[in-house]
N, C-alpha and C positions, 0 to 999 in steps of 0.2 A: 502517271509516268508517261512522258510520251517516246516517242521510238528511239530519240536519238539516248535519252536517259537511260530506254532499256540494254539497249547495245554495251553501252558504256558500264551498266551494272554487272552483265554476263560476266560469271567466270565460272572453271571449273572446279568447284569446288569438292574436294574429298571427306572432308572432314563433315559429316552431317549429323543430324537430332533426330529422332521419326516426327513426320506429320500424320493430319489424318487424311488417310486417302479416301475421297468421296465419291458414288456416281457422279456428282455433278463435278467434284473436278476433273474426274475425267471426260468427262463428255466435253465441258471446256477448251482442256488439254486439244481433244481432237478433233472437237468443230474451229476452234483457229487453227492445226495442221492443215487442214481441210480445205481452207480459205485460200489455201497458198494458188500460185500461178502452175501451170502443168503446159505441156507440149499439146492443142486441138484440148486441153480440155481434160485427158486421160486419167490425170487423177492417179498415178498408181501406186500412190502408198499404200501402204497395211500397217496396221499396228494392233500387237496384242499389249496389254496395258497389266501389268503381273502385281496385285500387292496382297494377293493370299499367302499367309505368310510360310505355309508347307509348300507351294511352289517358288517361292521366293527363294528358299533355303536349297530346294533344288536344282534353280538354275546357278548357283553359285557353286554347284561343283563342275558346272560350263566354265568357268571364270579361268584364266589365266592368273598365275601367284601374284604378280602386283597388284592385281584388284580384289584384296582380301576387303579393302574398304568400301569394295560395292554391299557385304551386309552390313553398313550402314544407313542404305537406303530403304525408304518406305515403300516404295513401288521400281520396278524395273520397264520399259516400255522398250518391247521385241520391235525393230522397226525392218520393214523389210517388203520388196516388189520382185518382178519379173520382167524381164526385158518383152514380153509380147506383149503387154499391158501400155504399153509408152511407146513413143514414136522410133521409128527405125530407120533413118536414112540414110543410106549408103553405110559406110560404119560407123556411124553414130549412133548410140544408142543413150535415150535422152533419160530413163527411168532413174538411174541413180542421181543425177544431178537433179531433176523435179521431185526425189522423194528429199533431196538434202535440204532443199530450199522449202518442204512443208516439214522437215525436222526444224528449222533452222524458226518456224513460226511458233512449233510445239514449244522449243526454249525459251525465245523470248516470252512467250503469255505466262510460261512458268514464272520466268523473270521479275515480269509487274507482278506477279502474285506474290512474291517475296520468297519464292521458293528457288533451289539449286535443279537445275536437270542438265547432268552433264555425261553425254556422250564417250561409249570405248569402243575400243575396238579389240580388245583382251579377252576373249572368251571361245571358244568352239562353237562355229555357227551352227555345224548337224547336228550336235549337244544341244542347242538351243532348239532346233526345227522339231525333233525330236519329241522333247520335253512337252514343246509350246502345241504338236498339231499341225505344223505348218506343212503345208505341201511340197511335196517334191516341185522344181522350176523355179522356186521362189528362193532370192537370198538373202539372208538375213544381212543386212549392211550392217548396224550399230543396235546396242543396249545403250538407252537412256534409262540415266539413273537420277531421281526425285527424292532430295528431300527439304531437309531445312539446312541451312550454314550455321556452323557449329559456335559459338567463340574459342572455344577448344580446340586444339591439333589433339586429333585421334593419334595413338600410340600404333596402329595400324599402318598406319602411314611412315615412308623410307623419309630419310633425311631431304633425298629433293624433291619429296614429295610437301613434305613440312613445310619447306622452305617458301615453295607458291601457293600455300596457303595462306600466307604473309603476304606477300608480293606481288603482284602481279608479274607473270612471266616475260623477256621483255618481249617486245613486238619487234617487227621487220620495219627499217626506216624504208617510209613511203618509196625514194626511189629507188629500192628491191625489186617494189612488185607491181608500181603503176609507172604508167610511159606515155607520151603524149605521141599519137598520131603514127609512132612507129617505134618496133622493141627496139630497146635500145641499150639489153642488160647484157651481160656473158656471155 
């Protein structure tokens, strides 16, 4: 599969099967995270990689009620940095965008793998920090959720929830969101 095939495969799909989670796919998983580009280098993602299934069951009383369909997945992946780990310029502070863009590597390699790993933001981050170990400083951005796509709509799943698992949801027409040379939108 090459990159443009994997992009164009991504969705978020809900409705999933268990797979087996491996060390090696996880090592995978997060030597291409890992790969990604960072601010000098910094690197400052984290990820804890969750598929013991007595912590699994317990991070899902983190979960916000629309994502009853994250115990569908095989593993859950805590992603999460610190703004003094990444560059700090003036008020910019680069950590979240460099850890989005070595999430954004974890999904696609899920992707060629034939696997769903799709991102929420539905859950209690302290409940997570908590649960996972994580340190105080550090925030938890997103749960990534792994597994397989189902052929099946889960009965878990709301009505428009259903419905884009059918469908792809629409997207933004290009001149929304790109602009030549100077914004030119609202």
């Amino acid at each position: 599969m090459n990159i443009t095939d994997g992009i164009h495969a991504r969705r978020a799909y809900r409705s999933l099967e268990p797979v087996e989670i491996t060390k090696e796919l996880v090592e995978d998983l997060a030597t291409h995270a890992g790969l990604s580009a960072s601010c000098f280098n910094n690197q400052p993602w984290r990820f804890v990689f969750v598929y013991d299934r007595e912590r699994l069951e317990e991070i899902w009383g983190a979960l916000s009620r629309g994502n009853k369909w994250v115990e569908l997945a095989s593993m859950i992946v805590a992603v999460f940095s610190r703004p003094e780990d990444d560059c700090r310029i003036r008020d910019r502070m680069y950590h979240h965008f460099d850890v989005g863009m070595a999430t954004a590597n974890l999904i696609l390699r899920a992707t060629e793998l034939g696997l769903v790993a799709h991102p929420i933001a539905g859950f209690s981050p302290s409940k997570v920090k908590d649960m996972l170990g994580i340190p105080d400083g550090y925030q938890v951005i997103t749960l990534v959720n792994v597994g397989k796509k189902s052929d099946r709509v889960h009965p878990y799943l709301s009505e428009d929830q259903a419905h884009t698992e059918k469908e792809r949801p629409e997207r933004l027409q290009l001149e929304k969101y790109s602009f030549h040379n100077r914004y030119t939108g609202e």
